[in-house]
N, C-alpha and C positions, 0 to 999 in steps of 0.2 A: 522440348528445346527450351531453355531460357532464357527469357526474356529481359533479367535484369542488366539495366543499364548502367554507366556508372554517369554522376552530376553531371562531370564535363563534358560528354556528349550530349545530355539531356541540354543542358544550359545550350552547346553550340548548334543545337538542331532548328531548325527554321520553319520546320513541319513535324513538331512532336506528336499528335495526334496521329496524324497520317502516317508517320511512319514506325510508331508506336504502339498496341491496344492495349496499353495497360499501364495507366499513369496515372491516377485521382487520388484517394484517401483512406485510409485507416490510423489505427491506433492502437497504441502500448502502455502499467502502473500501476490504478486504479487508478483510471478514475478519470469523444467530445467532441469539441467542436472550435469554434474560432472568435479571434478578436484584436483589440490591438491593446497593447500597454507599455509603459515606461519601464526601465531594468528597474526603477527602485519607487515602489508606487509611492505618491503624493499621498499622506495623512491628512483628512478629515472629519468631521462628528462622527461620520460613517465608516470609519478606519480607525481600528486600537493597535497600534504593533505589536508582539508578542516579543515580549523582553527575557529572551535565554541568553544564556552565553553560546558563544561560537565555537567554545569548546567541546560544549556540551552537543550543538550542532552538530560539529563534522563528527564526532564519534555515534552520533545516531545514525548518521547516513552513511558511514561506513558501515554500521550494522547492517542500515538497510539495502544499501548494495551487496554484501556480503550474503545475508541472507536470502535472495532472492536469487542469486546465481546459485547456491544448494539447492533450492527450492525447484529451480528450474532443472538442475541436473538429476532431480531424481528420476529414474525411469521410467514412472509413471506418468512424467510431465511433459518428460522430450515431445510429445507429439499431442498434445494437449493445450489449450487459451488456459492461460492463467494469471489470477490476479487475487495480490495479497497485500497485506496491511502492514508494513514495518511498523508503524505507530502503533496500533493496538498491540502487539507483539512483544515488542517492548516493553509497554506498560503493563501487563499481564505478567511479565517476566522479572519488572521490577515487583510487584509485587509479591512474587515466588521471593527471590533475592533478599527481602525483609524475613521471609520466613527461616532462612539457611546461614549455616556453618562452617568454617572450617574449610576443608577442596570443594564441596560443595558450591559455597560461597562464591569461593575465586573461580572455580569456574563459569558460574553465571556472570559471575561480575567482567571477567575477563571476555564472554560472547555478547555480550551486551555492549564491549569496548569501553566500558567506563572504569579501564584503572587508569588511578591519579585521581578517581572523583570520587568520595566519601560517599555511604550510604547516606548521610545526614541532606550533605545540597545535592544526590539525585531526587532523596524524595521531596526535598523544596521542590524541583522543576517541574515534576511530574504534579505535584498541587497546583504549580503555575498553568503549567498546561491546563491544567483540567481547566481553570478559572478565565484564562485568557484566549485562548483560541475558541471557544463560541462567542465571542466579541469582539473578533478580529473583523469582520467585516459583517456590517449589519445587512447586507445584500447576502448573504450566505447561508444558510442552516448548517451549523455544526454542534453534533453534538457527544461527548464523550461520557461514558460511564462506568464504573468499576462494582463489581459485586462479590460478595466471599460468604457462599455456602455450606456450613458443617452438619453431618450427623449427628440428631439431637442425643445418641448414646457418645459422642467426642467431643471433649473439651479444650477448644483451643486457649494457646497461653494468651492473656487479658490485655499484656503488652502489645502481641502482636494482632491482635483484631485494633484496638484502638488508635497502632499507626495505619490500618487500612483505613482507618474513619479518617483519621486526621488529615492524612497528606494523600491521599487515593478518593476519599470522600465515597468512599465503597459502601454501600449496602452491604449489611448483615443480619442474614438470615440461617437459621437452622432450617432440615428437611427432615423425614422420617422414610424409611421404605425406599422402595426403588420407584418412584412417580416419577418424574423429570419434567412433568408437564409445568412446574413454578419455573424453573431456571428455562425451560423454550418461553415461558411469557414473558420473563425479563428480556429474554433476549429478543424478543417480537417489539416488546414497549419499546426497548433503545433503539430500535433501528427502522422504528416506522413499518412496521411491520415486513420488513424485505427479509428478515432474516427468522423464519416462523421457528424452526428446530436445530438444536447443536445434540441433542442427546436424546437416542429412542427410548432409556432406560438406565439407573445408578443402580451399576455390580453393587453387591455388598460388600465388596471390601474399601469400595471407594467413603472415604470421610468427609473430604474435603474438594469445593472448587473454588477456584480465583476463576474470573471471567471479566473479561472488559470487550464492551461493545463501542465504537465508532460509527457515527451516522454524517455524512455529508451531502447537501442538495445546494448546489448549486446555479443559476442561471448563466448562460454564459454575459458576459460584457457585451458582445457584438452577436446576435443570434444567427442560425443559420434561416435563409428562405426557405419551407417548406417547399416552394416550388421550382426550387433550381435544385434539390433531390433526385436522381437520378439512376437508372443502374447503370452499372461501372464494372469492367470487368480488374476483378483483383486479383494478383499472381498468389497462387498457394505455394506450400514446402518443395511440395514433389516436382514442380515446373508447370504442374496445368492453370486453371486460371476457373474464376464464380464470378457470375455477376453477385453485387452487393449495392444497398444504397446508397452512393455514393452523398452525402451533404458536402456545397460546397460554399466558399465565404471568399472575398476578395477584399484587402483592408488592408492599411499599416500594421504587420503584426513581424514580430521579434522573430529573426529566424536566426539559425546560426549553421553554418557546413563546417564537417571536417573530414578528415581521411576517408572513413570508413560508413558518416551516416552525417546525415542532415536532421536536423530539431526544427519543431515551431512553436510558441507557445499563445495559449490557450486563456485570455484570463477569463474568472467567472465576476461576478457584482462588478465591486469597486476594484478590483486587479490583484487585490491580497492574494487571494488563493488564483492557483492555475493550473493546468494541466498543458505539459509538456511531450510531444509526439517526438519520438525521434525512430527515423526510419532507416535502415540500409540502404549503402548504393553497391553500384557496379553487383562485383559475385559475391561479398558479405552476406553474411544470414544473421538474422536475429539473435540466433544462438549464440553467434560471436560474439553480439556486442552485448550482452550480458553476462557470456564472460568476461570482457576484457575491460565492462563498465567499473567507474571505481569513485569511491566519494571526489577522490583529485580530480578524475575527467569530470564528473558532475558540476563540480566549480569553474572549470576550465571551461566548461560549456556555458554558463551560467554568464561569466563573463566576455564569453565573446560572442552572444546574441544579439544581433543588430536591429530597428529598425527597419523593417523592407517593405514601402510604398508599393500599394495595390500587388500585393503579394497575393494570391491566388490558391486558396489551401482547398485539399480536398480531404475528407473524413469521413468515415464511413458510421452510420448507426449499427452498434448493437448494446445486447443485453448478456451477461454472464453469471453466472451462481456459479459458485466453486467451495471447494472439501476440499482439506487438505490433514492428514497428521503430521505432525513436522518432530516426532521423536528422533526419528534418524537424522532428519538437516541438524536438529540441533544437537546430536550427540557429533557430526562432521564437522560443527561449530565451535568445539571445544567442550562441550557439557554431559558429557557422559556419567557420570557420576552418582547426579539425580534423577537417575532415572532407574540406578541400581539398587535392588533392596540387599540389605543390611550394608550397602557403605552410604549410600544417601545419608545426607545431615541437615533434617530438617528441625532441628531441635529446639529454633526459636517458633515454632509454630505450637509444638510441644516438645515438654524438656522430658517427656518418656521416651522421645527417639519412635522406632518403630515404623518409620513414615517413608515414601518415595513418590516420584511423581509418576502417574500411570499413563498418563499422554497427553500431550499439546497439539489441540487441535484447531482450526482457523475456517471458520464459514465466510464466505464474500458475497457479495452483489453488486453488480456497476449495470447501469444502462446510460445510455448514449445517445442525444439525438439531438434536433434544430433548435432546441431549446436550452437544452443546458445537461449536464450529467448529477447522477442521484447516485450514491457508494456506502455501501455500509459495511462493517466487520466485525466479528463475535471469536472474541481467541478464549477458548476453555481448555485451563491446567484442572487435569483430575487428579487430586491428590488422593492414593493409597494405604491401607495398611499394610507394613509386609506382611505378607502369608512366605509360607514359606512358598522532376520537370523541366521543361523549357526555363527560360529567364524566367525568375519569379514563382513557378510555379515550382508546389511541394507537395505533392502528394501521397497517402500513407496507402498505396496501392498495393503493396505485398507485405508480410508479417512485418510487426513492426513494436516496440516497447514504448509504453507510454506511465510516465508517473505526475501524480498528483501532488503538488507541497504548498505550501502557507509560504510567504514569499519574506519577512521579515524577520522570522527565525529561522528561516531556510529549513523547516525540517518537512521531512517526506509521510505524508499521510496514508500514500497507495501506489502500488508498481502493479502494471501489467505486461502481460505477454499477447499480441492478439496474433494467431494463426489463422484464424480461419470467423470473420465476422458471420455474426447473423441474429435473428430478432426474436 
């Protein structure tokens, strides 16, 4: 039977507990737990804001919502916790993008949502990025990096490694053989060692990888009590129900309701960065609202987040690792092209042609607890040769989306899916 309620009866119930078993905490993004914070944080010595355009913004975050509803609707995910990286994605992809031609071109340029924006000021922003956002809050660890690996028998063109140096600030390295153990240490170094392996082995016909790593730790603002931790029973897909450990926090914290799900937000350090829960009510599932999520509702949410005095959130701990190839989301993205040998046009990487991408793949890590949340992401393009509650209270008690963003450029660092929490 099911148990979900919708707010307004939660809200009008006088004995939610009692007449209730299943009301506390979880989470949905990459990337927790609780706190309170202001819509627009207060800049300090300990706060640098991250100066993008807001153009550049909503077109990221409609990538990021865009991608993440494929992501989810692949078959293999429907019944699956899932949780991935728009931002390393992205910039992975910009990357690619500097190397390509022609339809090729346009259509990365077109899935990545930045026409109207010249390659020239995307790869400014993406320098900026890289530069500004591990200084956005000195209460946070963030750290971003980009790498481009070729076959020491491939000679990539001299222009386009030197925009990876330039404006990507990418490490470049040749490999020999099919070893992979260099490119899993790179990816172990960036990410604090959460993310040990992307590749068991380089096919021989692979020449080429771009790869960018994303590492975020941060503490929350307001921690949770290790000892108001709890088990808690949380409604799963099917209608039955798991205890989980419930973490709970009671504070000033931003909440915001609308039709179909209620939000809370989450800040870590100084408030820059946060993590945003937003959970279904009434018979809504998760699934909907990551369909029907969109950069518009993201803002729309954003801005009617309130203050709510001794708000009551409950959050559940866990920890996730996830694989994902995303060839097919992103050929459903519009990008099909790169991916095909002999029409692929990667010709600014080499002007022998010859080339296509052989898969886009994305490793994650998020854990979650009374302390704060730790998230990292490793997105590797292989590049080929052709061959031929009551009042107040909110809790993330059944499946639930949760993203992570930097609050001054508004852009999205990590989305999850959580179905089914655990440690």
């Amino acid at each position: 039977m099911t148990r979900a309620l919708s707010l307004e009866t939660i809200m009008k119930s006088s004995s939610f507990f009692q007449s209730v078993m299943v009301i506390v905490a979880t989470l949905f993004l990459l990337w927790a737990a609780l706190g309170c914070t202001s819509s627009t944080p207060s800049v300090d010595n300990d706060m640098t804001p991250v100066t993008i355009s807001s153009k550049f913004s909503s077109q990221t975050n409609e990538f990021a919502f865009e991608f993440f509803k494929n992501l989810n609707n692949e078959a293999a995910q429907k019944n699956k916790n899932v949780f991935a990286s728009p931002l390393s994605l992205h910039t992975a992809l910009g990357m690619l993008l500097n190397g390509a031609n022609g339809k090729t071109a346009d259509e990365i340029q077109k899935t990545l949502k930045l026409s109207g924006t010249s390659l020239a000021e995307a790869n400014k922003i993406y320098q900026k990025l890289m530069e500004e956002f591990p200084k956005a809050d000195a209460k946070v660890t963030l750290g971003l990096a980009n790498s481009v690996w070729y076959r020491n028998t491939f000679q990539p063109e001299t222009d386009f490694l030197n925009t990876m140096k330039t404006w990507f600030k990418a490490d470049v390295t040749s490999f020999t053989g099919s070893d992979a153990a260099p490119l899993n240490q790179w990816a172990s170094d960036k990410t604090n060692g959460k993310i040990k392996k992307v590749l068991d082995t380089i096919d021989p016909q692979m020449v080429m990888f771009l790869m960018n790593a994303l590492y975020f730790k941060g503490d929350w603002k307001y921690s949770f009590s290790e000892k108001l931790t709890s088990d808690y029973p949380f409604q799963l897909s099917n209608g039955e129900s798991k205890n989980v450990k419930m973490m709970v926090l009671e504070n000033t914290i931003r909440v915001g309701v609308r039709d179909t799900y209620f939000a809370y937000e989450l800040p870590y350090g100084n408030g820059q960065y946060t993590m945003t829960v937003i959970v279904p009510i009434s018979t809504n599932q998760v699934s909907d609202l990551i369909n029907n999520f969109s950069a518009t509702e993201w803002a729309t949410l954003q801005s009617s987040m309130k203050d709510t005095p001794k708000a009551k959130i409950g959050l559940p701990k866990f920890t996730l690792e996830y694989e994902a190839n995303l060839n097919n989301v992103l050929k459903t993205m519009g990008m099909p092209t790169a991916f095909i040998p002999n029409s692929a046009d990667l010709t600014k990487i080499s002007a022998k042609g010859g080339l296509n991408v052989g898969f886009v793949k994305q490793n994650t890590f998020v854990a979650v607890d009374e302390k704060g949340t730790e998230a990292a992401a490793v997105t590797t393009i292989g590049i080929e040769l052709t061959s031929a509650g009551p009042s107040n209270y909110y809790y993330a008690d059944r499946p639930f989306m949760f993203v992570i963003s930097e609050k001054t450029s508004n852009t999205i660092l990590f989305m999850g899916k959580m179905l089914e929490p655990s440690l």
